[in-house]
C-alpha positions as CSV (number, residue, x, y, z in Angstrom):
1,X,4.6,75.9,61.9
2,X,5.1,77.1,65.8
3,X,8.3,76.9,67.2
4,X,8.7,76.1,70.9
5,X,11.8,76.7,72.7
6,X,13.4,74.8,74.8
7,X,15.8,75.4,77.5
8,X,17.6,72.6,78.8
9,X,19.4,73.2,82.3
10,X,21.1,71.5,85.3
11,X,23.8,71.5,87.2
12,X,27.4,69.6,85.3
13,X,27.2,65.9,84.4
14,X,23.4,65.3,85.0
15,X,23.1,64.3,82.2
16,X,21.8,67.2,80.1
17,X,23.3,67.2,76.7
18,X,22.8,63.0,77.1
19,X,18.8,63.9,77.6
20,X,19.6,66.0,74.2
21,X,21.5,64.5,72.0
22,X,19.5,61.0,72.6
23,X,16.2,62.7,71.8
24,X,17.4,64.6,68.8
25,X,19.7,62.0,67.4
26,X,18.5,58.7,69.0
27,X,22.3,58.3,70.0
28,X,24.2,58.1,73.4
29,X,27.9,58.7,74.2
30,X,29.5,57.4,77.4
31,X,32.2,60.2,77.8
32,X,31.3,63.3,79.8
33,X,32.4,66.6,77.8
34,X,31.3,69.6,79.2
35,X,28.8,71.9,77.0
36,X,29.3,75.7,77.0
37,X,26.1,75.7,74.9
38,X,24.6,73.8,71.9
39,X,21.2,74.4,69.9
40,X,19.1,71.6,68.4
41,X,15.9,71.7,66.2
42,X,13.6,69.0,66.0
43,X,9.7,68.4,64.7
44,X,7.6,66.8,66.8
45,X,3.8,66.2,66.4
46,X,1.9,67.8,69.4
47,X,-1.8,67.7,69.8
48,X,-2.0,66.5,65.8
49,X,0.2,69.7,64.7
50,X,4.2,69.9,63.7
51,X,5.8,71.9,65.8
52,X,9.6,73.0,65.7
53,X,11.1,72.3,69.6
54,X,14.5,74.4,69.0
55,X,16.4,72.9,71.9
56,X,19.1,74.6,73.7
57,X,21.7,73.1,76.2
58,X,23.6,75.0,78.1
59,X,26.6,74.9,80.4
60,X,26.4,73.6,83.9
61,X,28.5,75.7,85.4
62,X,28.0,79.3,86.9
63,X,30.7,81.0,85.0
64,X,28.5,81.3,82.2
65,X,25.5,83.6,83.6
66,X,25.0,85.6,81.4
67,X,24.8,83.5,78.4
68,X,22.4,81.5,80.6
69,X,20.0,84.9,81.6
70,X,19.9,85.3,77.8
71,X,19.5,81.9,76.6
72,X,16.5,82.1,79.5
73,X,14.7,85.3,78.7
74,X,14.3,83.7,75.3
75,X,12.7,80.5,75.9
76,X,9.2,79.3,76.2
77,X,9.9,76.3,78.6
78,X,12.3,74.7,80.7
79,X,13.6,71.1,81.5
80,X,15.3,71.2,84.6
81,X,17.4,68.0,85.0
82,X,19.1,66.4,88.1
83,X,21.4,63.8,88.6
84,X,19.4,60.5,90.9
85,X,23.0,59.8,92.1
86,X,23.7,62.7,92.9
87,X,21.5,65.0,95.7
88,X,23.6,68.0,95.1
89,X,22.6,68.3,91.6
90,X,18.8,68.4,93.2
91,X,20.2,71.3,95.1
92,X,21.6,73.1,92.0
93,X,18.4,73.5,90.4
94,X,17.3,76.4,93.2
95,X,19.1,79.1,92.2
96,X,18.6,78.1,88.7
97,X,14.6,78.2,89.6
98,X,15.3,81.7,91.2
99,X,16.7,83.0,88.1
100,X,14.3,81.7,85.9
101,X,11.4,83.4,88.0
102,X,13.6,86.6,88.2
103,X,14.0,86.8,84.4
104,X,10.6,85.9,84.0
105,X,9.3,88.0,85.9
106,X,7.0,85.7,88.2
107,X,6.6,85.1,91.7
108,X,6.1,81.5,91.0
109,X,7.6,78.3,88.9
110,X,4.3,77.1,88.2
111,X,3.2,79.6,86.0
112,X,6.3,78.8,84.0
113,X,6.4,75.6,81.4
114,X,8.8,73.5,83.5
115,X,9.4,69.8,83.6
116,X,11.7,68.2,86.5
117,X,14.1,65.8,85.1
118,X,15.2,63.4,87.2
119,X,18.4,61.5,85.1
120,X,20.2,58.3,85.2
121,X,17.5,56.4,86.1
122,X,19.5,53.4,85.2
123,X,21.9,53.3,87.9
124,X,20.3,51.3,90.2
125,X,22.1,50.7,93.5
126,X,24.0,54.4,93.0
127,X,20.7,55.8,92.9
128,X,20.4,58.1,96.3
129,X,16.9,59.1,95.5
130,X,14.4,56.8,96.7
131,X,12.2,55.3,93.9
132,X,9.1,56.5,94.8
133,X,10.6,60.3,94.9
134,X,8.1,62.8,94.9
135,X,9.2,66.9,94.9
136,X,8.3,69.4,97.4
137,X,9.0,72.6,98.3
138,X,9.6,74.7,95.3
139,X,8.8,71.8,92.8
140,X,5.5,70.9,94.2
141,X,2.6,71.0,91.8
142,X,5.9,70.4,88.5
143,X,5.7,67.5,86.4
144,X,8.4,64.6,87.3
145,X,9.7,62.0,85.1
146,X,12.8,59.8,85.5
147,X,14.8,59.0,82.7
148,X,17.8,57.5,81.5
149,X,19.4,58.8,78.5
150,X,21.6,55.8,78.3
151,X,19.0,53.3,78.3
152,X,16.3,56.1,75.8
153,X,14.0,55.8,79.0
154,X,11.3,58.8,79.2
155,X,13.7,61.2,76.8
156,X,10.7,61.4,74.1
157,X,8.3,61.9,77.0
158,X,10.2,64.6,78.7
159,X,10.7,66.8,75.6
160,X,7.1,66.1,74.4
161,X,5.5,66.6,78.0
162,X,7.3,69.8,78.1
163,X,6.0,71.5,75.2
164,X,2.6,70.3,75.8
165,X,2.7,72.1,79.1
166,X,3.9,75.0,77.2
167,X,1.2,74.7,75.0
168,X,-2.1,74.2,77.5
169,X,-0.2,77.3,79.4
170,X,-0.1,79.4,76.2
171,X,-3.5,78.7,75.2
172,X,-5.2,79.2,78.7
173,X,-3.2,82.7,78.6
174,X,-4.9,83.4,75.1
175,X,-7.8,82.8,76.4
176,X,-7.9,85.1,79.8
177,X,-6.7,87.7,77.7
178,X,-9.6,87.3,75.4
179,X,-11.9,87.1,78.2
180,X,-10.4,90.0,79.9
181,X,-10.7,92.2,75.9
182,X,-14.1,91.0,76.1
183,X,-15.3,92.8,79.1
184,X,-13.3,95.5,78.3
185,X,-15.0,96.5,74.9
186,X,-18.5,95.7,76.8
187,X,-17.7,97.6,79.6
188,X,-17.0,101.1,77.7
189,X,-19.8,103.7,76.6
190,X,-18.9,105.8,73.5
191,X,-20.6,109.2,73.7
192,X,-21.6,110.5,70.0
């Protein structure tokens, strides 16, 4: 059985353990308590195979860097998650992108697994995104879904999405690699 790992991240009170605990445990608490960092495991069937999506959630707040370069250099993909009440939170998610790139070691977020989490879907007239909201900039080209962990809107999506992503990335990677082996061993001449 693969295991995919998730890293769950945001600035504090988007929402992100919410996002968590609802799609791990199908339940929802109102009260806001902030995370330093929990890990989840669940099995989910992607693309008619059980996989294990070991969810981590971690803190929102800067004073826990380096937990968060570790927890990063370890995972496969990552749910980014904002706040639709909040546009700060939107602006939160930069650096975070920087460091995931820098860890990484890419030049760009779309060769990463990411999914852009946009949460709280279900606050109607607080909402300061518009509802047709589309990214740009850095998140142009990265899956968007709204969701609402309160109301167990697009949480099962998100997750799943996510690891799909990381899948068709993983297995386009296998492939250019074979491709690239392949020319390789062609390519040489063996003198006997």
């Amino acid at each position: 059985m693969r295991s995919i790992r998730i890293c769950v991240l945001g600035a504090g009170a988007v929402g992100k353990s919410s996002i968590t605990v609802r799609f791990v445990h199908g339940s929802f608490y109102e009260n806001y308590d902030p995370t330093i960092e929990d890990s989840f495991t669940k099995l989910a069937e992607i693309d008619g195979k059980t996989h294990r999506l070991q969810i981590t959630d971690t803190a929102g707040v800067e004073q826990m860097m380096t937990l968060r370069e570790s927890v990063i250099r370890e995972s496969h993909a990552f749910l980014l998650v904002f706040a639709l009440d909040n546009p700060s939170t939107f602006n939160d998610l930069l650096p975070i992108v920087e460091d995931i790139k820098r860890i990484k070691d890419t030049d760009g977020i779309r060769r990463i697994p990411v999914l852009l989490c946009g949460n709280k879907v279900d606050l109607g007239f607080e909402r300061v995104f518009p509802s047709n909201f589309q990214p740009s900039g850095v998140f142009k080209g990265v899956k968007y879904l709204e969701t609402s962990a309160k109301l167990k809107i697009g949480i099962e999506e998100a997750f799943l999405d996510l690891a799909k992503i990381y899948m068709d990335q993983r297995r386009v990677r296998r492939e250019r690699h074979k491709q690239l082996h392949r020319h390789d061993k062609r390519d040489k001449c063996v003198l006997m």
